[in-house]
C-alpha positions as CSV (number, residue, x, y, z in Angstrom):
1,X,-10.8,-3.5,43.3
2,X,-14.2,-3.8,45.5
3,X,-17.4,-1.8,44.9
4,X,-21.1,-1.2,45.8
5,X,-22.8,-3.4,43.6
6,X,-26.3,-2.2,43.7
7,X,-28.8,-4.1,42.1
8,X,-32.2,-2.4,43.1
9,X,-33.1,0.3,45.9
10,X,-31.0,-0.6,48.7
11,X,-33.7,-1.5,51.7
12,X,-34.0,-3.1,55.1
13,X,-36.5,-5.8,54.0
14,X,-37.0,-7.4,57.5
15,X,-35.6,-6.6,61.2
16,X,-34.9,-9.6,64.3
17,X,-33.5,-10.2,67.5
18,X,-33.5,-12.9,70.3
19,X,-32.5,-12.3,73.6
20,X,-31.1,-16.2,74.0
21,X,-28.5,-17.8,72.1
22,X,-31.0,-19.1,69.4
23,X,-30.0,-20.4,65.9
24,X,-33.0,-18.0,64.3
25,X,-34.4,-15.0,65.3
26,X,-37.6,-13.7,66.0
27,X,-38.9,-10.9,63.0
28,X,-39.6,-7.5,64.7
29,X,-41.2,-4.2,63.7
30,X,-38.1,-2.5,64.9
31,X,-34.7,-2.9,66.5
32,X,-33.0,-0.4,68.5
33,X,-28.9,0.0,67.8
34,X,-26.9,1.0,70.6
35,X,-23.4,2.8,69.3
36,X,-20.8,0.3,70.5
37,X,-23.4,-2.6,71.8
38,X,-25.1,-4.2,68.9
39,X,-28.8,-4.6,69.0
40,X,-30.6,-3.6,72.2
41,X,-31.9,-7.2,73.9
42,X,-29.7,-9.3,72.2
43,X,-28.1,-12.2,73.3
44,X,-24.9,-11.1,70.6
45,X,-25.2,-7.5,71.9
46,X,-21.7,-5.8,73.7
47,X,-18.9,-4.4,73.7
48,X,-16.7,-8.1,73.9
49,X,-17.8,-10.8,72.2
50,X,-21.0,-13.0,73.0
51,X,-20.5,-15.8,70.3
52,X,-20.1,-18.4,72.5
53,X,-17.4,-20.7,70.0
54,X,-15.1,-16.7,70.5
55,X,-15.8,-16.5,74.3
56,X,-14.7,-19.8,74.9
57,X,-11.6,-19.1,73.1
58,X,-10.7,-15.5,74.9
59,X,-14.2,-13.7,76.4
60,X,-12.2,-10.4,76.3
61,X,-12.2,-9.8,72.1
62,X,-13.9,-7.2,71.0
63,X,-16.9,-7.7,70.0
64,X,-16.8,-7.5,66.1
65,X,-19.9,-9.0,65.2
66,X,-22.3,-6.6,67.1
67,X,-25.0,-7.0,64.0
68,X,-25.6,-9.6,61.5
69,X,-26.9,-8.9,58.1
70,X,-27.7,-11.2,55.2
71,X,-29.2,-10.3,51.8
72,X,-32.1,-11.2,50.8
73,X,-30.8,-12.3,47.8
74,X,-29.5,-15.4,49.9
75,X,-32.5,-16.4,50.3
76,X,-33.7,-16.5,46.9
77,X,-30.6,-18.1,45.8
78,X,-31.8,-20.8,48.9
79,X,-35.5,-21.1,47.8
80,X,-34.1,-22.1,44.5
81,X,-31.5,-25.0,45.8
82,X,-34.9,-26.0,47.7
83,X,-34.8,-24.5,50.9
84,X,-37.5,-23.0,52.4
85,X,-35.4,-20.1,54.7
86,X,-36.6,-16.7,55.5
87,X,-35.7,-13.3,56.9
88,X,-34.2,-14.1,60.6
89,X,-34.5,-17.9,59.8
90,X,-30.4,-18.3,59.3
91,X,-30.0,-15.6,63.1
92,X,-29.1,-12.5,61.0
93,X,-30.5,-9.2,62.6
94,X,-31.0,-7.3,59.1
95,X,-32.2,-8.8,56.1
96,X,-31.1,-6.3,53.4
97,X,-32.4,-5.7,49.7
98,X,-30.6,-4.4,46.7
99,X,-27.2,-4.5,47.6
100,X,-24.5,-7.1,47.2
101,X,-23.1,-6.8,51.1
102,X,-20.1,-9.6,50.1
103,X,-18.5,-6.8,47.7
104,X,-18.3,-4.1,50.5
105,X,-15.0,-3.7,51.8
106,X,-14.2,-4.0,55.4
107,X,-14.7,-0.6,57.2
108,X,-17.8,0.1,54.8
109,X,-20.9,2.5,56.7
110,X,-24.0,1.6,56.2
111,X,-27.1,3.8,57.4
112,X,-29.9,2.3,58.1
113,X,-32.7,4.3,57.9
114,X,-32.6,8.1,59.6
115,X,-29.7,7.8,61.8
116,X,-28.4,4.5,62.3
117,X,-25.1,3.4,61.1
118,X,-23.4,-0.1,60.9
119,X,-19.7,-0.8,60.0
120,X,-18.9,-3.6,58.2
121,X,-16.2,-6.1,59.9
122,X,-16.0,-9.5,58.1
123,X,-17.7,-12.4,56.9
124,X,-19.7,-15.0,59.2
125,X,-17.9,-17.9,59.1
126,X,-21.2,-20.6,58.6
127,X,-20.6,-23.3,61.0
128,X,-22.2,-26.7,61.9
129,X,-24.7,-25.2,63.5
130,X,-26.9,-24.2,59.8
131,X,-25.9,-27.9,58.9
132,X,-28.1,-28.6,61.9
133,X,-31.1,-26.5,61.5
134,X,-31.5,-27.9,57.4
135,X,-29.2,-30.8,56.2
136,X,-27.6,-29.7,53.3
137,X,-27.8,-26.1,54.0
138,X,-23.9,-25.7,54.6
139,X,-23.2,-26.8,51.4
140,X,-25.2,-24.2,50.1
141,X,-23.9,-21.3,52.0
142,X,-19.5,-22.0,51.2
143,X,-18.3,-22.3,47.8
144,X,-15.4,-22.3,46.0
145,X,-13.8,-19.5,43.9
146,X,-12.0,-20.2,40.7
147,X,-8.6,-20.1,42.4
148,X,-10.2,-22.3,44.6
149,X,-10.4,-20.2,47.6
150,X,-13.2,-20.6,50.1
151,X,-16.7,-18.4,49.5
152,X,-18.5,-17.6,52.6
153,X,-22.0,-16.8,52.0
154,X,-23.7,-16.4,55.2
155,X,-23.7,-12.9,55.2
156,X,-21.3,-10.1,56.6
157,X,-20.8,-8.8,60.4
158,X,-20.7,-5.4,62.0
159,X,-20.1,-2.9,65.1
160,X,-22.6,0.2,65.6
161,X,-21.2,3.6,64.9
162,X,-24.1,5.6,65.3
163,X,-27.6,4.0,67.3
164,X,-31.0,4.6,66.2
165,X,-34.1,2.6,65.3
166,X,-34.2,0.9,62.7
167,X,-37.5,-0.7,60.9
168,X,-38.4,-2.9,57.5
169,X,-38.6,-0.7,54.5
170,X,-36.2,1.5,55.3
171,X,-33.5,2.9,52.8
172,X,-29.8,2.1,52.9
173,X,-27.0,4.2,52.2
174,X,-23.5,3.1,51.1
175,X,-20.3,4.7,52.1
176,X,-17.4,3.0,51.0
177,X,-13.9,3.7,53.1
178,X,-10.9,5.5,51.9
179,X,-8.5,3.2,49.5
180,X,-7.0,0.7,49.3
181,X,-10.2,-1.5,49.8
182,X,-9.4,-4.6,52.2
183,X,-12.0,-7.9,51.5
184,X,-14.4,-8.7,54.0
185,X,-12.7,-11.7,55.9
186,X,-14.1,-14.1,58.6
187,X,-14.7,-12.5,62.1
């Protein structure tokens, strides 16, 4: 069974975007979510997908990964394997704080500050691309689970449901979907 693990305050610690297809982003003071879009002047922003690895395979798929969010609990974990990383530094939109986003369930809501919500899709699949920006780094960000399943840590993906601004320090609220829970899964 999944559940909210809160460790702290759930909070947006930091806010990016980047108009071009970019490994990192650029910090903001705000972003602006548009319901069905993504992030407003985003090169991952619409309503198909904009990856380019998913629009080479078929440019009509919805676009499920509309907003990228890691936490910043990541990057802790990083900074002690020896990795100097940051907020926007691995191309997420939202760096979170105080909440364990791998043990949300797909279809879990997220509001982000006063009135913008974020679904939760999947898992981003880390690709070649992190191995490129710091050696080493993909190591860091798949693992293995006991069973010997494959752990994807590079944060999870979602659609907009509601737009609104969003800005750093403001509070998130969990709701989790109706049972049975489904595991967040690469999208």
């Amino acid at each position: 069974m999944l559940y909210a693990v809160h460790i702290e305050p759930a909070i947006v610690l930091a806010v990016a975007s980047a108009a071009t297809h970019d490994f990192s982003k650029q910090l903001r003071n705000e972003i602006r979510l548009l319901a069905g879009l993504g992030i407003e002047g985003d090169a991952h922003a619409g309503q198909t997908v904009k990856h380019r690895s998913r629009v080479r395979v078929d440019p009509t798929q919805p676009n499920l990964r509309q907003v990228h969010l890691i936490g910043m609990e990541l990057h802790a974990e990083l900074h002690r394997a020896g990795f100097d990383i940051g907020p926007a530094d691995l191309g997420e939109n939202i760096t979170t704080q105080g909440l364990d986003l791998h043990a949300l369930p797909v279809g879990t809501r997220l509001q982000l500050g006063a009135s913008a919500m974020v679904e939760l899709t999947g898992l981003r699949n880390p690709c070649g691309q992190i191995e490129a920006f710091r050696p080493g780094l993909l190591a860091q960000v798949l693992g293995r689970a006991e069973d010997g399943t494959l752990v994807r840590k590079a944060g999870v993906m979602g659609v907009v449901v509601t737009g609104g601004v969003v800005r750093p320090g403001d509070a998130i609220s969990v709701s989790l979907p109706p049972p049975p829970h489904r595991v967040l899964e690469r999208v």
